[in-house]
N, CA, C and O atoms as a DFTB+ gen file, in Angstrom:
492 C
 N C O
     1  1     -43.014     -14.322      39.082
     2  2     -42.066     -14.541      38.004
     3  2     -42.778     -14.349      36.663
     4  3     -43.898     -14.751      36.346
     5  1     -42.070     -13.789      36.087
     6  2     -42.864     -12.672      34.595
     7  2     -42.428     -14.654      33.649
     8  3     -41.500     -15.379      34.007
     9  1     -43.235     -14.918      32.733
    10  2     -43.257     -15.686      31.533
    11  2     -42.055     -15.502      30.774
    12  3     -41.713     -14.321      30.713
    13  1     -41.094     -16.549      30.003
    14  2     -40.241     -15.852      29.256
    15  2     -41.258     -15.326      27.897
    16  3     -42.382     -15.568      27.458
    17  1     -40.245     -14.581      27.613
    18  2     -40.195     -13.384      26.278
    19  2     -39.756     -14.234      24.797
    20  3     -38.693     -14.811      24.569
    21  1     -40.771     -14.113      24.040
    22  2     -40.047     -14.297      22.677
    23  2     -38.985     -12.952      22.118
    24  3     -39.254     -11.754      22.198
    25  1     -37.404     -13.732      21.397
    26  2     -37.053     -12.609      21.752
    27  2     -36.327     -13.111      19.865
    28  3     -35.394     -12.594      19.251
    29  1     -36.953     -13.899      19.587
    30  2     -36.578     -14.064      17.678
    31  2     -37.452     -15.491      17.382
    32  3     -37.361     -16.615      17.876
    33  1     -38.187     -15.016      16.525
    34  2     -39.106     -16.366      16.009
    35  2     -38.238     -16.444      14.148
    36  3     -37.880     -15.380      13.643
    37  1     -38.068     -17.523      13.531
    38  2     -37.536     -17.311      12.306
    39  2     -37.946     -18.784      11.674
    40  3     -37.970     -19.789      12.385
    41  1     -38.316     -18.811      10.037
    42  2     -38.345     -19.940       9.457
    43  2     -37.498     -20.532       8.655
    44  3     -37.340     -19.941       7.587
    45  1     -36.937     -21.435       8.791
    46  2     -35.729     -22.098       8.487
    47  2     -35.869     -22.955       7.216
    48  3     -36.882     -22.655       6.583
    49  1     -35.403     -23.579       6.867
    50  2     -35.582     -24.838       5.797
    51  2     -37.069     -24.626       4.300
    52  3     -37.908     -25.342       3.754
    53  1     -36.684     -23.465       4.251
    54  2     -37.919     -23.187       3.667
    55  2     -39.192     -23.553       4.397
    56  3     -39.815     -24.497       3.911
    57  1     -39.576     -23.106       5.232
    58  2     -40.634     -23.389       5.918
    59  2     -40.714     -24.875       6.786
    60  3     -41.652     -24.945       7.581
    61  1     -39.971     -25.845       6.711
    62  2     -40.028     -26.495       7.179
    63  2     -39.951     -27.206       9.150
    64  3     -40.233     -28.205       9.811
    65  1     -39.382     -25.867       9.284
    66  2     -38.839     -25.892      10.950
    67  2     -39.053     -24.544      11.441
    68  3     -38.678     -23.660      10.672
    69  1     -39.575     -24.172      12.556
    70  2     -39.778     -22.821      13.291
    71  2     -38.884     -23.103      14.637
    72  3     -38.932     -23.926      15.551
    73  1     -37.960     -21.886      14.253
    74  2     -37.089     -21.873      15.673
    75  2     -37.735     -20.542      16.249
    76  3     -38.036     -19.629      15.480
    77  1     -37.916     -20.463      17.455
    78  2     -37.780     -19.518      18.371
    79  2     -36.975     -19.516      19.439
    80  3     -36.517     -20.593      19.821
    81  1     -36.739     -18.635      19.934
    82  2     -35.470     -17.930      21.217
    83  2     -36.307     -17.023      21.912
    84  3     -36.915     -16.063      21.438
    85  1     -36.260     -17.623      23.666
    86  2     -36.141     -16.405      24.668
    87  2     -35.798     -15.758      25.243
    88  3     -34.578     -15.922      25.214
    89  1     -36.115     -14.683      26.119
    90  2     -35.356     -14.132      26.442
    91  2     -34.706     -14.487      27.464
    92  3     -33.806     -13.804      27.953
    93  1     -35.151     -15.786      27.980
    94  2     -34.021     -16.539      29.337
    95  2     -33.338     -17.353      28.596
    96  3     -33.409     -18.549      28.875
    97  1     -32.719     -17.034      27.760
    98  2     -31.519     -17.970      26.283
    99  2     -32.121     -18.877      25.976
   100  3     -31.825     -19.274      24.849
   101  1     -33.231     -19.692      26.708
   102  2     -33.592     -21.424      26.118
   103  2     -34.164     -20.725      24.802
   104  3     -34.430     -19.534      24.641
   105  1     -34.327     -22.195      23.562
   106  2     -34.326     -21.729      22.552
   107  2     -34.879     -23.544      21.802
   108  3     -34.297     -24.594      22.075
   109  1     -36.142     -23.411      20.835
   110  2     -36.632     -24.425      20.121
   111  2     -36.379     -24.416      18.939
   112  3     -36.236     -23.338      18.363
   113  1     -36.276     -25.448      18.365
   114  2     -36.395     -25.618      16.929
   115  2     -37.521     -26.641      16.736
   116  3     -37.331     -27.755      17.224
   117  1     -39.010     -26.335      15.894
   118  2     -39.966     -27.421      15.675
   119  2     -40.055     -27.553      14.783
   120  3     -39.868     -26.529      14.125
   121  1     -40.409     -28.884      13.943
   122  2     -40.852     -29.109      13.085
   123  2     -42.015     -28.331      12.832
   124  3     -42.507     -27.564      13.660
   125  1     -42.681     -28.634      11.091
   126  2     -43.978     -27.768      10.461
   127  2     -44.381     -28.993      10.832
   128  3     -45.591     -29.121      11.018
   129  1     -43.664     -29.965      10.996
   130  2     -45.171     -30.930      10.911
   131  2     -46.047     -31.355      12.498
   132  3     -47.159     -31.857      12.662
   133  1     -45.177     -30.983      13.333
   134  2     -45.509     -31.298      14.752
   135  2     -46.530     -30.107      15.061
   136  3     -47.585     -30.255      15.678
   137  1     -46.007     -28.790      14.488
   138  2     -46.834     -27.807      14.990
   139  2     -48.328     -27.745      14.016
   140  3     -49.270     -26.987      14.250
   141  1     -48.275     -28.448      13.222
   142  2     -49.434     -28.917      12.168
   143  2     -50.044     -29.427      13.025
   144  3     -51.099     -28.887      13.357
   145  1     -49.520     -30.913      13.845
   146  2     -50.450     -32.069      14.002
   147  2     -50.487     -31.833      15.220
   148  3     -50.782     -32.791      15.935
   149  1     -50.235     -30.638      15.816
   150  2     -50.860     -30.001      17.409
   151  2     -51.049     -28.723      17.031
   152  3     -50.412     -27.780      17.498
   153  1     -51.644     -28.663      16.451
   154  2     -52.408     -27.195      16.672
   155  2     -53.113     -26.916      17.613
   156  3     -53.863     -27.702      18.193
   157  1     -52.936     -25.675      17.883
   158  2     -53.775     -25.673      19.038
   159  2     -55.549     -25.028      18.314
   160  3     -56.434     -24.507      18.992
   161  1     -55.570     -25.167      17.533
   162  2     -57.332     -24.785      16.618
   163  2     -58.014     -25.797      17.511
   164  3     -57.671     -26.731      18.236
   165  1     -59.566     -24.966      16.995
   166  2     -60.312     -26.277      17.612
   167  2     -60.552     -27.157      16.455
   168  3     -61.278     -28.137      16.624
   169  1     -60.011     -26.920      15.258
   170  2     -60.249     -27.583      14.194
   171  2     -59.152     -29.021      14.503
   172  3     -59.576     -30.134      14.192
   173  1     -58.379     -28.942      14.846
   174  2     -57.396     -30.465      15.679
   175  2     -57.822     -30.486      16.726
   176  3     -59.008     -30.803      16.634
   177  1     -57.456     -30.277      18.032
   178  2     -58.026     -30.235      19.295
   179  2     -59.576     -30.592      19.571
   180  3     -59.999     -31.297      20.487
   181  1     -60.334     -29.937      18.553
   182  2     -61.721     -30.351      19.487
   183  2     -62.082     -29.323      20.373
   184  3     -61.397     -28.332      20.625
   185  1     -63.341     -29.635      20.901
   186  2     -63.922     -28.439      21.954
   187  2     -63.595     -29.536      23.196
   188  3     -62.955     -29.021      24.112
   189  1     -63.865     -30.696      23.346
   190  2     -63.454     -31.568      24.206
   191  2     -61.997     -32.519      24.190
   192  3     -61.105     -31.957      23.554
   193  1     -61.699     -33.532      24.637
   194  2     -60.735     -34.559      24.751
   195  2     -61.243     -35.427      23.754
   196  3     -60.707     -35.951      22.778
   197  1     -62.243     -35.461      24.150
   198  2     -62.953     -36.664      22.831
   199  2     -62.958     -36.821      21.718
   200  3     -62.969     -37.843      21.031
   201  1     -62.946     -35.095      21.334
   202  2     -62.805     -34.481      20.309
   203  2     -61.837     -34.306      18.805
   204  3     -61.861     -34.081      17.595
   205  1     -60.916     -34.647      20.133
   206  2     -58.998     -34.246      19.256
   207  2     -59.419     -35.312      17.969
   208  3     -60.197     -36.265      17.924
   209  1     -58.630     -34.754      17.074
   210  2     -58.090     -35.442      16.402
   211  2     -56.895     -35.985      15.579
   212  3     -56.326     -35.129      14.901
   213  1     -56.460     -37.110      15.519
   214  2     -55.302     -36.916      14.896
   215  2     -54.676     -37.085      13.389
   216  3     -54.628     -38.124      12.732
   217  1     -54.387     -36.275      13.161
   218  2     -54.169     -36.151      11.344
   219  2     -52.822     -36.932      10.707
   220  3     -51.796     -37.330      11.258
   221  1     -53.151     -36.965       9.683
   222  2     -51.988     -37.968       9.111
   223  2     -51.704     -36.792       7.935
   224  3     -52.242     -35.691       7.815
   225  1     -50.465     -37.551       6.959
   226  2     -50.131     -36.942       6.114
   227  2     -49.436     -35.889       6.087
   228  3     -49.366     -35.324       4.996
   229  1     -48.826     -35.387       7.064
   230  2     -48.247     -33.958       7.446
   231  2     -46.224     -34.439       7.468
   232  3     -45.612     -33.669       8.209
   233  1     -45.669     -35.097       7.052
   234  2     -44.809     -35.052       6.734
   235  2     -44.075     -34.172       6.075
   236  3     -43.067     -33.605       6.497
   237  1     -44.599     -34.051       4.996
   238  2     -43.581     -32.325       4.339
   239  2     -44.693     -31.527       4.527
   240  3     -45.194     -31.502       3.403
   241  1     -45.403     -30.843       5.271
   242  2     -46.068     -29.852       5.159
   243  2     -44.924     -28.879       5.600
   244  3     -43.793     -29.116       6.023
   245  1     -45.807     -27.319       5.285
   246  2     -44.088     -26.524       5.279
   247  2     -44.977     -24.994       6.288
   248  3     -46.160     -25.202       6.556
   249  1     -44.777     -24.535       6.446
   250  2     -45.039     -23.104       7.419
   251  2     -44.934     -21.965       6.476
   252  3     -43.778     -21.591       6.283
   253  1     -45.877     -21.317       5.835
   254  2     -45.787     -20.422       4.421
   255  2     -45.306     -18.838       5.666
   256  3     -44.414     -18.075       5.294
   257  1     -45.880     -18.642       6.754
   258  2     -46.143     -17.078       7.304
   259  2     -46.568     -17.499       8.811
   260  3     -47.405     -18.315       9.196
   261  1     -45.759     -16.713       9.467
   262  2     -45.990     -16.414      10.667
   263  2     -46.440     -14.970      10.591
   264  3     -45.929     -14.061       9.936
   265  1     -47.800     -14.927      11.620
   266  2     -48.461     -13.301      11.675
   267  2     -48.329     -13.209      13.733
   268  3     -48.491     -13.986      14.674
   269  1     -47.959     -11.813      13.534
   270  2     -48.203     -11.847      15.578
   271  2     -49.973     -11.823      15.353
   272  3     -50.678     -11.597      14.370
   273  1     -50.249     -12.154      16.704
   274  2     -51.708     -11.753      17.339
   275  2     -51.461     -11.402      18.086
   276  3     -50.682     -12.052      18.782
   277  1     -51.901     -10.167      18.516
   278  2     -51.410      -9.213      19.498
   279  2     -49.976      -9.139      20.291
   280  3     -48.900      -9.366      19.738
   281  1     -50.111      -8.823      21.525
   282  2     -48.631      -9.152      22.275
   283  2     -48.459     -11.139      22.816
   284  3     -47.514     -11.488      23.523
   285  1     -48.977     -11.631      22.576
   286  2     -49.386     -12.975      23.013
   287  2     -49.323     -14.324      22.322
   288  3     -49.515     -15.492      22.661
   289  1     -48.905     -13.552      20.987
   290  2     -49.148     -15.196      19.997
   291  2     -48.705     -14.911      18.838
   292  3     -48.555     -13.712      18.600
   293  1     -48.320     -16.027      17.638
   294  2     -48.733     -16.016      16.401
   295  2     -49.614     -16.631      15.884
   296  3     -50.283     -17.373      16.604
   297  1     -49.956     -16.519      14.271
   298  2     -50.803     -17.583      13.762
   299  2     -49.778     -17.968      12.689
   300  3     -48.993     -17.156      12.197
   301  1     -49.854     -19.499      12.303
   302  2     -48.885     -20.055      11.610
   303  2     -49.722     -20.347      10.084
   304  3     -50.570     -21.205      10.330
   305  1     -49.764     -20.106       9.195
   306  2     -50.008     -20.383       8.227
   307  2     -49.579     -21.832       7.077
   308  3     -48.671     -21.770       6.248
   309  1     -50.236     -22.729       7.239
   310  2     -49.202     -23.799       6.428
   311  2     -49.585     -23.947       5.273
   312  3     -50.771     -23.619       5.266
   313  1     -49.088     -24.431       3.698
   314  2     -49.062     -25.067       2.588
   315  2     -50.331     -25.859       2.341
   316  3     -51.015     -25.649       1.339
   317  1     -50.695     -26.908       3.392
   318  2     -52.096     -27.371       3.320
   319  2     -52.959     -26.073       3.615
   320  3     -53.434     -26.125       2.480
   321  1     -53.376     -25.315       3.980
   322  2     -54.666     -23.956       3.615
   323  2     -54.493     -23.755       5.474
   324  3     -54.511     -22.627       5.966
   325  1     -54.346     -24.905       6.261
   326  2     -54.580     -24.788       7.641
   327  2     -54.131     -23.345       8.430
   328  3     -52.903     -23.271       8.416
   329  1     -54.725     -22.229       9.084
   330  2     -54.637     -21.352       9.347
   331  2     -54.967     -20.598      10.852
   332  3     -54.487     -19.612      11.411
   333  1     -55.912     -21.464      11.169
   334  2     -56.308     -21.053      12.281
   335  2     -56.109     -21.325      13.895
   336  3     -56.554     -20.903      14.962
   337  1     -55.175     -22.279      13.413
   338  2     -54.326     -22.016      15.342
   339  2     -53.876     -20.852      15.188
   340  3     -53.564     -20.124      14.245
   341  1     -53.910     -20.792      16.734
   342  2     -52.865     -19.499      17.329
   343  2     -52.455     -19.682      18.719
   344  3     -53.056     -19.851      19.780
   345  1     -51.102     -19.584      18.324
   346  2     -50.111     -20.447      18.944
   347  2     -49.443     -19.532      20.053
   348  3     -48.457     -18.876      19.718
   349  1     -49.866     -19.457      21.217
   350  2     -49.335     -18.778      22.486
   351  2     -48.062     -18.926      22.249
   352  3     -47.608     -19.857      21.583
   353  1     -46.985     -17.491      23.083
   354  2     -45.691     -18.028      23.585
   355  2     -45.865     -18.728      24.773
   356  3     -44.785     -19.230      25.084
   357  1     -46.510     -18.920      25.368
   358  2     -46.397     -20.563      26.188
   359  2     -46.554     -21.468      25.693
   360  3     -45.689     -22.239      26.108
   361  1     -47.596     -22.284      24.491
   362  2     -47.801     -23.184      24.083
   363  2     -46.676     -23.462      23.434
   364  3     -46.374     -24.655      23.473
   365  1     -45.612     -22.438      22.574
   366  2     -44.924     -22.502      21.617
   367  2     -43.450     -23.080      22.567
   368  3     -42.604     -23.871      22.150
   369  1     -43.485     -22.363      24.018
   370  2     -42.315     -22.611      25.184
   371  2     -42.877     -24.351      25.446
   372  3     -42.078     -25.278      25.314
   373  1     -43.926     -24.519      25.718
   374  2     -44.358     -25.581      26.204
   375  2     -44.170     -27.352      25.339
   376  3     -43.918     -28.479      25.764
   377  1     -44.437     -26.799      24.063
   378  2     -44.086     -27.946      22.972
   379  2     -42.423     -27.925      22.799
   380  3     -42.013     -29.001      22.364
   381  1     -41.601     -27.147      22.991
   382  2     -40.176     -26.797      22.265
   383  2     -39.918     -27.749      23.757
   384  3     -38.949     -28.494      23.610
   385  1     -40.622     -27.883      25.231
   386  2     -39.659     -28.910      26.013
   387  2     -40.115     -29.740      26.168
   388  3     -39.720     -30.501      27.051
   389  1     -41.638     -30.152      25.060
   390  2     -41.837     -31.405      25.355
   391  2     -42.413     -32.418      24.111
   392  3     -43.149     -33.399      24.007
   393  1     -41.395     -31.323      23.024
   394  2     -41.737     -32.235      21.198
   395  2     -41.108     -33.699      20.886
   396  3     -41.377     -34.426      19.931
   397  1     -40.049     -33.973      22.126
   398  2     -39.689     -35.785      21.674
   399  2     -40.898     -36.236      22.089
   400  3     -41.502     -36.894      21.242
   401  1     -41.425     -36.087      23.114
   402  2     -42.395     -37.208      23.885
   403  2     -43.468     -36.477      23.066
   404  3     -44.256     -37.396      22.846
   405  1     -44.055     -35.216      22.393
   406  2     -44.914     -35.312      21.716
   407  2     -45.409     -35.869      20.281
   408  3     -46.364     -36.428      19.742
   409  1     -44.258     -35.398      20.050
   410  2     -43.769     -36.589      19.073
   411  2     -44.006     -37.942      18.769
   412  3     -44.839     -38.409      17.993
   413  1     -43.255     -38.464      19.404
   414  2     -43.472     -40.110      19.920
   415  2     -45.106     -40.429      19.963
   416  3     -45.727     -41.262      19.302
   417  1     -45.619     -39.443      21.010
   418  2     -46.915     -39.848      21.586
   419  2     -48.051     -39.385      19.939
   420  3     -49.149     -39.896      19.717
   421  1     -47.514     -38.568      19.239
   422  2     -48.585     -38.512      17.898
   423  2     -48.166     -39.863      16.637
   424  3     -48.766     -40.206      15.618
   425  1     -46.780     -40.415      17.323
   426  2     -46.239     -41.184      16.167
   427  2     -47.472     -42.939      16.365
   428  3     -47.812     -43.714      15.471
   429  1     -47.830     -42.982      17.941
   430  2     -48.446     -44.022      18.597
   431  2     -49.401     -43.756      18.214
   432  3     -49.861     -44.744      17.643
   433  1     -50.252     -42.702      18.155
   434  2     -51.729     -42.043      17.891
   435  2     -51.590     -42.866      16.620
   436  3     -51.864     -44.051      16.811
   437  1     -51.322     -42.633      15.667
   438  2     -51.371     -42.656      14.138
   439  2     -51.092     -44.185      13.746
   440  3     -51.635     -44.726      12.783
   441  1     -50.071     -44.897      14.706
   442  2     -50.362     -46.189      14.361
   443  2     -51.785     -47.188      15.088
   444  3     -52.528     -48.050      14.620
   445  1     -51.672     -46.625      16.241
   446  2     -53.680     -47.445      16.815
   447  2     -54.250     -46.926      15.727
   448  3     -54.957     -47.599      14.977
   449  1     -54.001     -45.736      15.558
   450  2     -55.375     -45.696      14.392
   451  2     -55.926     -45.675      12.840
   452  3     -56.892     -45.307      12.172
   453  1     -54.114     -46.595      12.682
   454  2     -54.141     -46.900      11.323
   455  2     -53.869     -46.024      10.448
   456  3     -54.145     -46.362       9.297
   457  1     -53.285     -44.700      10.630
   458  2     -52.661     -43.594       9.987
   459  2     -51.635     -43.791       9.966
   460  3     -51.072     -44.666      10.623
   461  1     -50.907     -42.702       8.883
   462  2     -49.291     -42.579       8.410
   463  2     -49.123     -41.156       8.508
   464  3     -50.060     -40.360       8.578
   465  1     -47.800     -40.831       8.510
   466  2     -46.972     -39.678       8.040
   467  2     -47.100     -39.293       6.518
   468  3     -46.958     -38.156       6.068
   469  1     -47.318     -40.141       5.985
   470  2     -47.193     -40.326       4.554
   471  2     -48.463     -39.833       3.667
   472  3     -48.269     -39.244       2.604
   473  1     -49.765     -40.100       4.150
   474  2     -50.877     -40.582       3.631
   475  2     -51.675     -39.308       4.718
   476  3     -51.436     -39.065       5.901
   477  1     -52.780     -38.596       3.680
   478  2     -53.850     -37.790       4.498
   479  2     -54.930     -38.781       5.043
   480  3     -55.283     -39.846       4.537
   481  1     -55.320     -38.258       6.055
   482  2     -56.497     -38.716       6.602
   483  2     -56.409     -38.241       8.136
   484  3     -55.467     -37.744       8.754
   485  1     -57.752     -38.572       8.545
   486  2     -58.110     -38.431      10.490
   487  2     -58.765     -39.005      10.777
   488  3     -59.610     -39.612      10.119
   489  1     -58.509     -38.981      12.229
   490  2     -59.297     -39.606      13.145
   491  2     -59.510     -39.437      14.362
   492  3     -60.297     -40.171      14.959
């Protein structure tokens, strides 16, 4: 079974939300700020688990440019300078069915560790 197909990526709200559509009809709408505070860089992530980190302050951050990387990905460009994820169409399929609970689960991150939505910082 072939991967679905991106088959329209578009930025909405002035940068604020990235919808994409595949070509098996399912279809996401994400926040800039979720795809901020999961990047897939190793600059969030880490080279390990240990590693990750989780960022605060990404509430209005906004999505300036989507670029393809090859047949396989984009790179998302945001308002804070952040540039260097690159964001598979799987990763991008993969967060669009599982952004409540990722969500949630970065909203928990940020309170153990004494971060906000509001306010920059990491940890």
């Amino acid at each position: 079974m072939e991967e679905p197909w991106p088959t329209e990526i578009r930025l909405l709200d002035q940068g604020r939300f990235l919808e994409i559509s595949f070509d098996d009809e399912a279809s996401s709408m994400l926040s800039a700020e979720l795809l901020r505070v999961r990047s897939p860089s190793a600059e969030v992530q880490g080279h390990s688990q240990k590693d990750q980190k989780t960022i605060g302050g990404k509430r209005d951050v906004k999505i300036l440019s989507v670029t393809p990387v090859g047949n396989y990905a984009v790179r998302l460009d945001f308002d804070d300078s952040h540039r260097t994820g690159i964001y598979t169409w799987r990763y991008l399929r993969t967060l669009g069915e599982t952004k409540e609970l990722s969500f949630a689960a970065y909203l928990d991150e940020l309170s153990r560790k004494g971060l906000n939505r509001d306010q920059a910082g990491e940890k």
